[in-house]
N, C-alpha and C positions, 0 to 999 in steps of 0.2 A: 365177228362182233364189232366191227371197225364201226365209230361214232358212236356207237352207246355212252354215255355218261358213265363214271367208275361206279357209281350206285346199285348201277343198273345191271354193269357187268359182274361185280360179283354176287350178284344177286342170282344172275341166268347160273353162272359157271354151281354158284351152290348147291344149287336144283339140281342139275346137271350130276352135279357128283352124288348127291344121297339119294338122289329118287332114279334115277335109270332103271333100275331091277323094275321100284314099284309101277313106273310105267309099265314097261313089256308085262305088264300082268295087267294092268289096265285096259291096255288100247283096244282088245276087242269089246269092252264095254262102249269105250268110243264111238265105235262102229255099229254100234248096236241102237236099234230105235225102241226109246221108252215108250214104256204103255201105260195109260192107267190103269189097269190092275197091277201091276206090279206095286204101286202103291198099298194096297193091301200087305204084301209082307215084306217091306221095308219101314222105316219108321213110327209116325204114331197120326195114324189119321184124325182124329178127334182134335188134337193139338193143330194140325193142317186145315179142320175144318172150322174151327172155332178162329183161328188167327184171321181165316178170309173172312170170317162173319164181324166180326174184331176191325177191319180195316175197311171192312164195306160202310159198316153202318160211320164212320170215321169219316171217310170219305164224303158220306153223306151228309153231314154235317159241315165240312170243311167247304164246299161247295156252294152249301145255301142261298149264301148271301147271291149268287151269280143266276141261280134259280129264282131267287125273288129280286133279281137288281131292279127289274124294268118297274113292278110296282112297289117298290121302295124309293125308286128316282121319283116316281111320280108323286109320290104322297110327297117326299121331303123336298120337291121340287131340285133336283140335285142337276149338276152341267153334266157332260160327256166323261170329262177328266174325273170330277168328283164319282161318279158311276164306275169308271173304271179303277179308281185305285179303292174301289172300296171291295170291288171284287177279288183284287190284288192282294192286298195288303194280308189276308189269310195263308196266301203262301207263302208272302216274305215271311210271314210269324212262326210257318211252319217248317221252313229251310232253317230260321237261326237256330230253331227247340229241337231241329233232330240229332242234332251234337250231341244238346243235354240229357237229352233220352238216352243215347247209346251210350252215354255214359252211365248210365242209371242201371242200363239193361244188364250191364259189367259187374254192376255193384250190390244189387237185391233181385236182378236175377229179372228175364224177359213178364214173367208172368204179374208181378210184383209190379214193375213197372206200368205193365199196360191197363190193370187196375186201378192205379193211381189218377192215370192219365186220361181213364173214362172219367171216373169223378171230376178232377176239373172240367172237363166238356161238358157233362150235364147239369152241373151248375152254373157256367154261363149260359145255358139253355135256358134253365130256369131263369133266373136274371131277366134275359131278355122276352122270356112271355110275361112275368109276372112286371115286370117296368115297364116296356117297352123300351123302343128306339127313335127317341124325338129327335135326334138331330145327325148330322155328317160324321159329328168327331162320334158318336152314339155306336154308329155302323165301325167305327173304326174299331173301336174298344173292343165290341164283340169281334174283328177282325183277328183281333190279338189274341183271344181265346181261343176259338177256334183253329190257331196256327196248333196247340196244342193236338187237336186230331190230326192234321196233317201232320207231324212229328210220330202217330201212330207207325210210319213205314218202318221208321229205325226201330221197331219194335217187333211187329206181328213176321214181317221178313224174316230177319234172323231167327227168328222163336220157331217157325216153322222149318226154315230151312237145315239147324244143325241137327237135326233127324234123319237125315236122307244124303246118302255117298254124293261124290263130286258129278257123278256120271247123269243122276236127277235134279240136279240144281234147275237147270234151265226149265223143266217144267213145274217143280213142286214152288221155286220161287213168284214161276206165272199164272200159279195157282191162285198161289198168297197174296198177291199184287192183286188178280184181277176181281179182291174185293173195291178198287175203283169202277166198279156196276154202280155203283152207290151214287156215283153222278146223274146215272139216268133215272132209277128211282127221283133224283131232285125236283130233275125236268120235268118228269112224268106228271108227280104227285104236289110237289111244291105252287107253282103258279096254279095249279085246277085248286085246291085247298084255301089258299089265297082267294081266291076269287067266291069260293062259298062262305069262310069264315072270318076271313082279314087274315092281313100276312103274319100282325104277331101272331095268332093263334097254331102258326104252323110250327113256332118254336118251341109251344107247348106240346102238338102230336108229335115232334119227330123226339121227345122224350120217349114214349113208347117203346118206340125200336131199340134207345140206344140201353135202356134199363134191362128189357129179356137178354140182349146180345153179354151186356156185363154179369148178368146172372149165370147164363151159359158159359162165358168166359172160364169164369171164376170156378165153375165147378168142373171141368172138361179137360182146360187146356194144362199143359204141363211144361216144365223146361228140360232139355234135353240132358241128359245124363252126360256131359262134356264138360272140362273143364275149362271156365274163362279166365284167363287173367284179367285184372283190374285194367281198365285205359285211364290216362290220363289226357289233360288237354296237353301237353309236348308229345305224345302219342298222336294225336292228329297231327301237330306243327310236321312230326317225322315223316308221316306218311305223304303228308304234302310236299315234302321234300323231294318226294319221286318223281319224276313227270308224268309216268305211267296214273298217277293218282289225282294228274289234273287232266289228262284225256280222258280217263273214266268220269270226271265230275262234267266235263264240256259237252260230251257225248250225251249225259241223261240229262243236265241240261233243256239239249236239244229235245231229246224225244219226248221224257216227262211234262217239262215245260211244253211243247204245243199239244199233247194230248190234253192237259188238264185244262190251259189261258185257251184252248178252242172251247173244254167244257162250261170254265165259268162267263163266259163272253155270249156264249152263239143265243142264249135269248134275247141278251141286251140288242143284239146284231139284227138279231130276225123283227125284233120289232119296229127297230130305230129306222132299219132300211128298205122292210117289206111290209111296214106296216103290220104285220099280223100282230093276235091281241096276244096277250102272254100266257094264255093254255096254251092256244097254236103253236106259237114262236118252242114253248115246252117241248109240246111232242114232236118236231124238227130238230130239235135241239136232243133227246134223247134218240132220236134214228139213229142223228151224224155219230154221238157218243156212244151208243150201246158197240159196233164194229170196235170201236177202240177199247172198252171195258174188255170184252169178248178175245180182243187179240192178243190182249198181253200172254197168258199161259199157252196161243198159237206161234208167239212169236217164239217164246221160250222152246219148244219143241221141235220148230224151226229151223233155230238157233242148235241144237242138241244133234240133228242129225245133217243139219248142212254145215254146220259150222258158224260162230255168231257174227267173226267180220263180214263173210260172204252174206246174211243173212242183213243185218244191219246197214250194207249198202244199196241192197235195192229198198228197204224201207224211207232210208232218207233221200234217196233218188223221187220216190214217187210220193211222198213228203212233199217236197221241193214244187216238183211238179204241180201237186194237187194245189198247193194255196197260193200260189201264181194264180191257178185258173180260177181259184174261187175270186180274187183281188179285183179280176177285170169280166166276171161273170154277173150280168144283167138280168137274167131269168133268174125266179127262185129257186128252181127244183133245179136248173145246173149250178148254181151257187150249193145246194146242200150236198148236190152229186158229189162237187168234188170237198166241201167241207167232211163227207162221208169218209172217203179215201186216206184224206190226209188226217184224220180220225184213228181210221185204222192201223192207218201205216206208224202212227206214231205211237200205236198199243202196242203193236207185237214189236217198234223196236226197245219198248222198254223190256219186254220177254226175252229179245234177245243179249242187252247191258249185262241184266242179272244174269246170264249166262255165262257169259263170260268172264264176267266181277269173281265169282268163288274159286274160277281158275288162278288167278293172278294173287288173291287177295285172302286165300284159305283162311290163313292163321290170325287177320284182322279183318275177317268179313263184319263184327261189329261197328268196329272204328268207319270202314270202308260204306256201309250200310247209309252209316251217320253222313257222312262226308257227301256221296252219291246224290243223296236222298235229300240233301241241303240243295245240290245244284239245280236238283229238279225244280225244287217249291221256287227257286229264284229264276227258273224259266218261265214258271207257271205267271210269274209278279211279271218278269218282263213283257209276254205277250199281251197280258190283259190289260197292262197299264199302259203299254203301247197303243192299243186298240183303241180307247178311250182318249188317250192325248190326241191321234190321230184323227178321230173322228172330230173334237173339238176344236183344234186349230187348222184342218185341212176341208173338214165336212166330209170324209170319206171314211172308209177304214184299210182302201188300199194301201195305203202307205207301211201301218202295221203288220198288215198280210206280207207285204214283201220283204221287209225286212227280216220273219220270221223266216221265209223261204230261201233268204240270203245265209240264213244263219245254217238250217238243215244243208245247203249245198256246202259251206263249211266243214261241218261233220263227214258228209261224204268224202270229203278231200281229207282230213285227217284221218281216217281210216286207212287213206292208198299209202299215207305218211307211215304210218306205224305198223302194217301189219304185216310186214316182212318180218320184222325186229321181233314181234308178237309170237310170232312160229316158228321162229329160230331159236328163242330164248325160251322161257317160261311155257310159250304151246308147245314145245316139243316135250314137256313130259306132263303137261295135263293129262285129265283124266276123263276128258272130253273135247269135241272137236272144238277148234280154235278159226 
């Protein structure tokens, strides 16, 4: 264990000493590939299905504003920059609120919390059909509400996940996650809605969705019969203290952050540089995203029987790759080709983080959730506001694209960094492959 931090080392050595037995009972679980049926008698499927409908329709709304950028710039006459940080600004709001969430989650218990936290969202819903959004700072306010859904993750995640042993993490968590479908609904339904009825009026329909989902909620889901201790904010300072707990945050980061800053961008994209009108630019826009909704509970599964570093580095290899080629891609169908890929690749390597998060982080998978789930929504703010600044001071959006791809090569290199230390230490008595 030569180099580990003293943190770090008696952290492994701990492990090490109480749980040895309960691995060698484990490890053919390990080795074992989950199925979905076995979710039938394990956990609480209703709780499972209710949290993805919970973080879908969340999602769905967190997104919006990226859904109707292009005819919100145009009515409010807005620049590049302005387009872009307004599409942003929902995920900066939604990385700072998932702290407070997980805090919450700890305190009146997952279900309690994510009831709360529908009501504020559908009140700023309302707000913004029944007012409208006259102005930039307008877009922003409702920005800040909606960070609220996106704070959803620290929520419906753990809610779902302390139901189901270590050995299911990686896919009951890619279950719960890939209520991010909800971005493609935006695509899909968002700008075609707009275009028949005005864009406020879309903030009045997607009330619809989000009232049956709370109803459902509220009657279905449950908390897991585990005991939580209370977190505090020096509970996070602590864990941040680990380094292990800022590779986990840089890591989703990466992958959260470009699956989503691809989601709320690629209409403003498709329109601004291929001209098409903003149904079209939608339905491209939900192709590239649906692979990525779709991948995360693949990547998790992935992740479960190949192990999630090995799993995790051809993801952000081909990440990397994909949004290079999109940067200096001239045609639209190869621009979306590889917008697709690197789409994908950035869903299932979120399937595969959470994979390996419950290995490391068992007994603070709340706190950990919170933390994670923060770094995303501020991947999410970087790429989109990237996109946007780049398009406005450079005239392109190469510039953004590659940075983003500069960043996933990062990731990849941090991985070959840690993941020796990661199998010697802490994976040698998970409860699943490392």
């Amino acid at each position: 264990m030569s180099g580990l931090h003293f943190g770090d080392e008696n952290f492994a050595e701990q492990q090490l000493r109480q749980h040895r037995s309960l691995a060698r009972t484990l490890l053919p679980a390990r080795r074992s590939h989950v199925k979905l049926s076995q979710l039938k008698h394990a956990g609480h499927w209703p709780t499972l299905l209710t949290s993805f409908l919970y973080f879908d329709v969340s999602f769905m709304v967190w997104t919006i504003l990226g859904a109707l950028g292009a005819q919100i710039g145009a009515t409010l006459g807005l620049s590049p920059q302005q387009k872009g940080l307004m599409v942003a600004v929902p995920y900066l709001a939604g990385a700072m609120m998932r702290i407070g969430l997980g805090l919450l989650v700890d305190r009146i218990g997952a279900k309690n919390t994510g009831l709360a936290a529908q009501l504020v969202v559908m009140a700023g819903m309302a707000v913004a059909w029944l007012a409208g959004l006259d102005s930039f700072s307008h877009t922003l306010a409702l920005g800040l509400v909606l960070g609220v859904a996106g704070a959803s993750f620290a929520v419906a995640l753990p809610q779902a996940g302390r139901w189901y042993p270590p050995h299911m993490q990686g896919l009951v968590l890619g279950l719960a996650g890939a209520g991010n479908v909800g971005v493609v609904i935006d695509a899909l339904l968002a700008p075609r809605l707009a275009a028949a009825y005005g864009w406020p009026s879309v903030f009045g329909l997607a009330l619809i969705p989000l009232v049956l989902v709370f109803v459902a909620y509220a009657v279905f889901s449950k908390d897991a019969p585990v005991p939580a201790t209370r977190k505090r904010l020096a509970d996070y300072g602590a864990l941040l203290a680990q380094r292990d707990a800022h590779w986990f945050c840089f890591f989703y980061t990466t992958s959260f952050g470009g699956f989503s800053g691809l989601a709320a961008s690629l209409v403003i994209y498709f329109t601004s540089d291929f001209g098409l009108t903003p149904v079209k630019a939608g339905e491209m826009a939900a192709l590239c995203t649906l692979v990525g909704a779709l991948g995360r509970p693949l990547g998790g599964a992935i992740a479960d029987r190949l192990g999630g570093i090995r799993a995790l580095s051809f993801f952000y290899l081909t990440a990397a790759l994909a949004l290079a080629g999109a940067a200096f891609a001239s045609s639209l169908w190869i621009c979306a080709a590889a917008f697709f890929v690197a789409s994908g690749a950035f869903g299932m390597a979120n399937g595969s983080v959470f994979q390996l998060l419950p290995q490391r982080f068992a007994k603070d998978i709340g706190v950990m959730t919170g933390l994670v789930g923060a770094g995303g929504g501020l991947g999410g703010f970087l790429l989109a506001s990237s996109l946007g600044y780049s398009k406005g001071l450079t005239g392109g959006y190469q510039a953004g694209l590659l940075a983003f791809a500069a960043l996933a090569a990062f990731a990849l290199a941090g991985l070959a960094v840690v993941k020796r230390r990661w199998r010697t230490t802490w994976g040698a008595v998970a409860a699943a492959r490392i």
